[in-house]
N, C-alpha and C positions, 0 to 999 in steps of 0.2 A: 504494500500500500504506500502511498503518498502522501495526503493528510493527517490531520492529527489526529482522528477518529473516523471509523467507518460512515460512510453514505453520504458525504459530502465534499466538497471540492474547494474549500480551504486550506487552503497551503500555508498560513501564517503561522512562523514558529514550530513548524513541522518538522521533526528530529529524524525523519526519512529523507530530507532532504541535503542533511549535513554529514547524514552516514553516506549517502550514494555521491558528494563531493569527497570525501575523506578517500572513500575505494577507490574513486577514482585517480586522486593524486597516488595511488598507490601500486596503483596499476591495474586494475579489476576489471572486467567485463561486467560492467550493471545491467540488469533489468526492472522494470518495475513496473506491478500488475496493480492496478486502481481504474477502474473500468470510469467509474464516477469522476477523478481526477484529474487521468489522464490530458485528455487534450488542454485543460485550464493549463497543466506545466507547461506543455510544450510552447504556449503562449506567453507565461510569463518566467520560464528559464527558459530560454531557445539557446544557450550555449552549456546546456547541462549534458553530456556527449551518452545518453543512458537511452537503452532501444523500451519500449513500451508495448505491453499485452493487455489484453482483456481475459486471458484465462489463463489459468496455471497448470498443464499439462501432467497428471497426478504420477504420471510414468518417470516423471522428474522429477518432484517433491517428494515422492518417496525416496527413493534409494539415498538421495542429497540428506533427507533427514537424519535417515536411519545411519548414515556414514556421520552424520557428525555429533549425533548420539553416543555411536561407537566410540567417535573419538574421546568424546570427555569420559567416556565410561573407563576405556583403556589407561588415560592419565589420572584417576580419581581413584583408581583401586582394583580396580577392576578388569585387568591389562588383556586375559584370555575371550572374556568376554567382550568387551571391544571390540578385540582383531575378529571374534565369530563375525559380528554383526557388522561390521565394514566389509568383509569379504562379501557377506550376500549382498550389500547394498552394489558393493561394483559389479558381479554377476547381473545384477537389475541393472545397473544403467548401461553395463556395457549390452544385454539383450533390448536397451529401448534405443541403443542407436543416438542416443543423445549426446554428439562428440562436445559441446561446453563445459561439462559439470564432470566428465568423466577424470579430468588430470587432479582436479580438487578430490575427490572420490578416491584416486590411485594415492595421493598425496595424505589423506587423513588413514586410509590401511596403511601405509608404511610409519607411520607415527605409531600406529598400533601394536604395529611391529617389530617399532625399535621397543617402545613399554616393555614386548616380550621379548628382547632383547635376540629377534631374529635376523639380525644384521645382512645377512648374506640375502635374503628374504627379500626384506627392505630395497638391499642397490640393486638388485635386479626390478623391483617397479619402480624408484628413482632413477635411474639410468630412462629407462622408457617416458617417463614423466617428462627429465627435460629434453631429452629429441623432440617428443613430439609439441611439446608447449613452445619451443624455439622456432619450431615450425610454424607453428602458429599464431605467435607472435604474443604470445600469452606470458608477459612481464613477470607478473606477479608469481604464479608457479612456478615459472621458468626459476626464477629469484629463491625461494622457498625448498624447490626441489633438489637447488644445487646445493643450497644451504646444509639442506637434509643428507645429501647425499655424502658431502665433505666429512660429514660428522662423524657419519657409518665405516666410512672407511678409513677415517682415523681407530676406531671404535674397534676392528678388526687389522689394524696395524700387525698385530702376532700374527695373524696368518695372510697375510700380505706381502708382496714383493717391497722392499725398499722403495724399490723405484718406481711403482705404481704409487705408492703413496707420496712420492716426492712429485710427483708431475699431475695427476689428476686431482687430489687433493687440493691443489695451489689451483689449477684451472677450474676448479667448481667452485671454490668461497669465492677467488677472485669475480667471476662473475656475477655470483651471489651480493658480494658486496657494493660491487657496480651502480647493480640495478640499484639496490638499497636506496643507494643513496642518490641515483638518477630522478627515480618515483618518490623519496623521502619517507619510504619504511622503515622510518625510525628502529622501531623494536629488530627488523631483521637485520639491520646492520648495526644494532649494539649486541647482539647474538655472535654474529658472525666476528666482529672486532674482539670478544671475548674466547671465541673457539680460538683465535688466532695469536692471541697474546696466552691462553693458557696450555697451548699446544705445545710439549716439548719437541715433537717431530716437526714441527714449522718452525719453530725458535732457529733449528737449524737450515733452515730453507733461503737461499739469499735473498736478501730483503726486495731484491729491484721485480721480484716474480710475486711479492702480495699488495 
């Protein structure tokens, strides 16, 4: 929705409208479903860059929900239970065919992942994540994924080659950090500034490569 309450098209002080700026300076793909609304925004923000529906495609709000259900379940305690429920949520979107929601989807299972400390798990759908989100031009994941993925394979340093961790390691945060700070995702690039300063395996990485 758009407004501040259902069934009308007051836009004034509407806290939907400060979240779908904020995504966006962040990199986000927005949409926003307010059938009553709608056309009032597009009147009076016509440079708010966010595409508009009148219905919400339930083949898509489910699995999206249920994935990020998963996730807080998996960070709150709950870690195996989680990754169950994220796995069937991307089974659903990846059978609705819905290629938007799916890299956020691949992105909150491997969070689940890491909870269960399935690392290997993990960079195999973070590797897929940021192919295809670069591909797609899709920032924010793109940004996220690599973040995720630097982590993981720091995380798995013992059973890693030296030199994979010395060269893709540096290539994922570095981009990670990029983007951060291109879109102004604060939080993911004092993440990424913190994996990098508390990395003993980057401590030794030469400086001119982070």
């Amino acid at each position: 929705g758009l407004s501040f309450k259902p069934n009308t098209d007051d836009l004034r002080d509407a806290p939907a409208l400060t979240i779908a700026y904020q995504l966006l300076k962040m990199g986000a793909s927005v949409k926003a479903c307010d059938p009553v609304a709608n056309e009032r925004c597009k009147i009076l923000y016509p440079n708010l860059e966010i595409g508009y529906c009148d219905t919400i495609d339930a083949r898509i709000l489910k699995p999206y929900v249920m994935a990020a259900f998963g996730n807080v379940l998996a960070k709150t305690g709950s870690p195996k239970r989680g990754q169950k429920l994220c796995t069937s949520a991307l089974s659903l979107g990846e059978r609705s065919r819905q290629v938007m929601y799916l890299s956020k989807l691949r992105i909150w299972l491997a969070e689940a992942l890491i909870e269960n400390h399935a690392y290997n798990d993990a960079i195999k759908i973070l590797k897929i994540v940021v192919r295809l989100s670069e591909e797609r031009n899709e920032m924010g994941n793109f940004a996220i994924a690599s973040y995720l993925l630097g982590s993981c394979l720091l995380k798995t340093q013992k059973d890693t080659a030296q030199i994979e961790i010395q060269s893709f390691v540096r290539i994922y945060l570095n981009r990670a950090i990029y983007i951060a700070k291109k879109y102004k995702m604060a939080l993911l690039e004092r993440k990424v500034s913190l994996l990098i300063k508390d990395s003993s395996v980057l401590k030794r990485v030469h400086a001119t490569y982070l």
